[in-house]
N, C-alpha and C positions, 0 to 999 in steps of 0.2 A: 172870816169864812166860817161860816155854818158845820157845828159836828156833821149833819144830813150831806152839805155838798164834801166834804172831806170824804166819807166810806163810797160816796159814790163818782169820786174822779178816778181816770183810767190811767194811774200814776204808777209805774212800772214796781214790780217788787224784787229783791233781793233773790226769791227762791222762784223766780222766774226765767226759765231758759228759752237761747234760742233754738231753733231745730236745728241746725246745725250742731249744737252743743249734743241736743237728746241723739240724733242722728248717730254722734261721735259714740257717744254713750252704748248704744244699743250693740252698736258696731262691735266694741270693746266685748259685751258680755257674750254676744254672738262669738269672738274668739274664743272668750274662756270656756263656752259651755262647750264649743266645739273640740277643746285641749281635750277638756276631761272626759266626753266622749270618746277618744282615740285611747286615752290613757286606758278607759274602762274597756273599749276594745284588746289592747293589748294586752291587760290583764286575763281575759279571758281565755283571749288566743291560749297563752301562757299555759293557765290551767286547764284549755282542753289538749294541748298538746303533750304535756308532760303524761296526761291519760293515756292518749292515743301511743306515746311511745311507750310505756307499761303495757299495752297489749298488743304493740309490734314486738319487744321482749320474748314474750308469752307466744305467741304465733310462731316467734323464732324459735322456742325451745318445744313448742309442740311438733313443727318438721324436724328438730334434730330425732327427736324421740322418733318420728315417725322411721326417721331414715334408720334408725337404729334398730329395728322392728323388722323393716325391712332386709338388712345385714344378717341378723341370725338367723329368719327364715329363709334366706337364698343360704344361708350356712346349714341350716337345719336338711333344707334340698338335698345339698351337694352330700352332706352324708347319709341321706335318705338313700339316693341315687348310690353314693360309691358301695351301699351290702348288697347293691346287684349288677354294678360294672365297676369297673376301674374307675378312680379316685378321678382323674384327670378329663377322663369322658363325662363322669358326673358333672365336675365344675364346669366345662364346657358348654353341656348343655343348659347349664343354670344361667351361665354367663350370655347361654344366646337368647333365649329368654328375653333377659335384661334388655338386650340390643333391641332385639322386636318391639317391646315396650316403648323405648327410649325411641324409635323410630317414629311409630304411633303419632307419641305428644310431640314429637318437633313437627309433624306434618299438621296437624291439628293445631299447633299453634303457629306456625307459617299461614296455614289459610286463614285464619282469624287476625295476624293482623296485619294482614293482607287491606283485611276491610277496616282499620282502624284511620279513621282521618288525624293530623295532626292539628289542623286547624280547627276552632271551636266552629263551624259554617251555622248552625243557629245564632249565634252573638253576633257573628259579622255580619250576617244577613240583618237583624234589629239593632244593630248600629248603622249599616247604609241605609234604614228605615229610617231612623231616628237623624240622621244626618238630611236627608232630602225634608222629613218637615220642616227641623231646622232653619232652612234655609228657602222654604215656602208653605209657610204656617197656617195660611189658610185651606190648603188644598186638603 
């Protein structure tokens, strides 16, 4: 046999796979990339949350200060109030105050989530979307 017909027989090689093999293959790195993707997801999660609770921290210590602010000025009131009545009357009336206020926001926030759905109704409505093409893809 001729060097010319030897390079040109179609005589199978060593680094020749079959697609089932490449198939296998593809399969495989689709996994890994897919690990490390989650992995890189969790990582991130991680570090935006450890953020997020450094400034739930912060928010927490900003209402204690706030509420504290709030203490000495109904304290500041009540002795405002008692160099012109009675000690007792003062705090009273600071204290009702309060009530009024504290009345206010639960009413206000009673009606608000009033209107709060619990269910996402945008997601499930484009999920029953997405369920009917699904299931008739051409339409």
């Amino acid at each position: 046999m001729s060097p010319l017909s030897r390079a040109r027989s179609p005589e199978p090689q060593e680094q020749e796979r079959s697609a089932g093999e490449l198939l296998s293959r593809v399969t495989s790195d689709l996994q890994v990339l897919f690990r490390q993707e989650v992995e890189l997801a969790k990582a991130e999660i991680k570090e935006e949350g450890a953020k997020a609770g450094k400034a739930v921290g912060m928010f927490g210590g900003a209402g204690f200060a706030g509420y504290m602010v709030l203490l000495f000025l109904s304290l500041a009131a009540v002795f405002g109030l008692s160099s012109v009545m009675d000690d007792g009357w003062a705090a009273l009336i600071v204290a009702a105050l309060w009530a009024v206020a504290a009345a206010v926001l639960y009413r206000k926030g009673r009606t608000t989530m009033r209107t709060v759905s619990p269910k996402p109704e945008h997601t499930v409505q484009t999920l029953k979307e997405d369920a009917e093409w699904a299931r008739h893809p051409t339409k």
